[in-house]
VMD Tcl script that draws the C-alpha trace (Angstrom):
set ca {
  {-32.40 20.54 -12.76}
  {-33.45 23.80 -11.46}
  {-31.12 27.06 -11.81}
  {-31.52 27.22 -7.66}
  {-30.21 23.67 -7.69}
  {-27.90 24.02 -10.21}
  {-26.36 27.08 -7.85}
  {-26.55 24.51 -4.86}
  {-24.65 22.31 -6.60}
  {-22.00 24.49 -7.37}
  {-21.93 25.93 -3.77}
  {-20.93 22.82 -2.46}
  {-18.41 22.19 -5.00}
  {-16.96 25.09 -4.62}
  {-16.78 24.67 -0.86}
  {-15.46 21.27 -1.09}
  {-12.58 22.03 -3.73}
  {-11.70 25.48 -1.33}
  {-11.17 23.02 1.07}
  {-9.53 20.63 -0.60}
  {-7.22 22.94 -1.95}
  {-6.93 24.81 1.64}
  {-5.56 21.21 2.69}
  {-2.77 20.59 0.08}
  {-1.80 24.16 0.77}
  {-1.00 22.94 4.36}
  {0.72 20.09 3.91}
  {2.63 21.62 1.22}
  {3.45 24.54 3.54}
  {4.05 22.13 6.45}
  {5.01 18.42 5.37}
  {6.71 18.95 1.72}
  {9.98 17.21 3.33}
  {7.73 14.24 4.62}
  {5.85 13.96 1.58}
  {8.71 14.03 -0.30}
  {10.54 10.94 2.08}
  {7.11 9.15 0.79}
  {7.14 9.77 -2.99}
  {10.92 9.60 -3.03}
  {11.01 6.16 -4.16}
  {8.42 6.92 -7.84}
  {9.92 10.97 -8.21}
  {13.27 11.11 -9.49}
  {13.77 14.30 -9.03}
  {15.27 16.71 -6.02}
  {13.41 18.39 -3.32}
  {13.33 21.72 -5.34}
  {12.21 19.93 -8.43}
  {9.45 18.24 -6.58}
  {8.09 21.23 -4.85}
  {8.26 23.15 -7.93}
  {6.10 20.93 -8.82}
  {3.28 20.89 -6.65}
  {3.35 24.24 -6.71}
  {2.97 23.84 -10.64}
  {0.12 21.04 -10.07}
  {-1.90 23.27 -6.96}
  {-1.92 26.23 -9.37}
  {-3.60 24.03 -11.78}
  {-5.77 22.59 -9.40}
  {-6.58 26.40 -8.23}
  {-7.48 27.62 -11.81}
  {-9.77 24.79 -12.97}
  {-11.39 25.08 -9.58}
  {-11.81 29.04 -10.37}
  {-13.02 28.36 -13.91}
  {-15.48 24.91 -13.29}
  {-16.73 26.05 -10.01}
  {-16.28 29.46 -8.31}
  {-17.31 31.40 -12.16}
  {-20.30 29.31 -12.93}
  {-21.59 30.07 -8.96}
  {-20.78 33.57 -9.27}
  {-22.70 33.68 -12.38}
  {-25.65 31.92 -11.44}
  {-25.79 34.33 -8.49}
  {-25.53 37.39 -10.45}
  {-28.44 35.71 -12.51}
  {-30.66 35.04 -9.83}
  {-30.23 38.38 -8.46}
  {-30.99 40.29 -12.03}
  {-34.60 38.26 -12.06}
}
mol new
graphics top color blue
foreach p $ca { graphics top sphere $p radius 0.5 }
foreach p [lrange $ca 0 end-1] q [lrange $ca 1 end] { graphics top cylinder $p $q radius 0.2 }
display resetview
């Protein structure tokens, strides 16, 4: 694999994990009650405790997507440039 596919790769990666993450954002902004009325029956916990927690679990989501895709793009870039 070529470094210009390589930073392809990673593009779209990083495009479809913005977006991905761009959509739980929404629904967790929007729908948390609705989601909740879903997931009611496997979370034992409250409303607070469960959006506490996907707030916990998008910020995770949000870091690994900064570290395993946005860096390595941003690097390759900044490599392709220096050549």
């Amino acid at each position: 694999m070529t470094l210009a596919q390589l930073k392809a790769f990673l593009w779209q990666c990083t495009k479809l994990n913005f977006f991905v993450l761009l959509l739980f954002s929404l629904v967790l902004l929007f729908f948390t009650d609705q989601v909740f009325a879903l997931h009611e029956h496997f979370y034992g916990g409250t409303l607070v405790a469960f959006k506490r927690d996907l707030y916990l679990v998008m910020g995770v989501y949000k870091l690994l997507w900064i570290f395993f895709n946005a860096i390595p793009y941003w690097v390759l870039r900044s490599m392709e440039k220096a050549a």
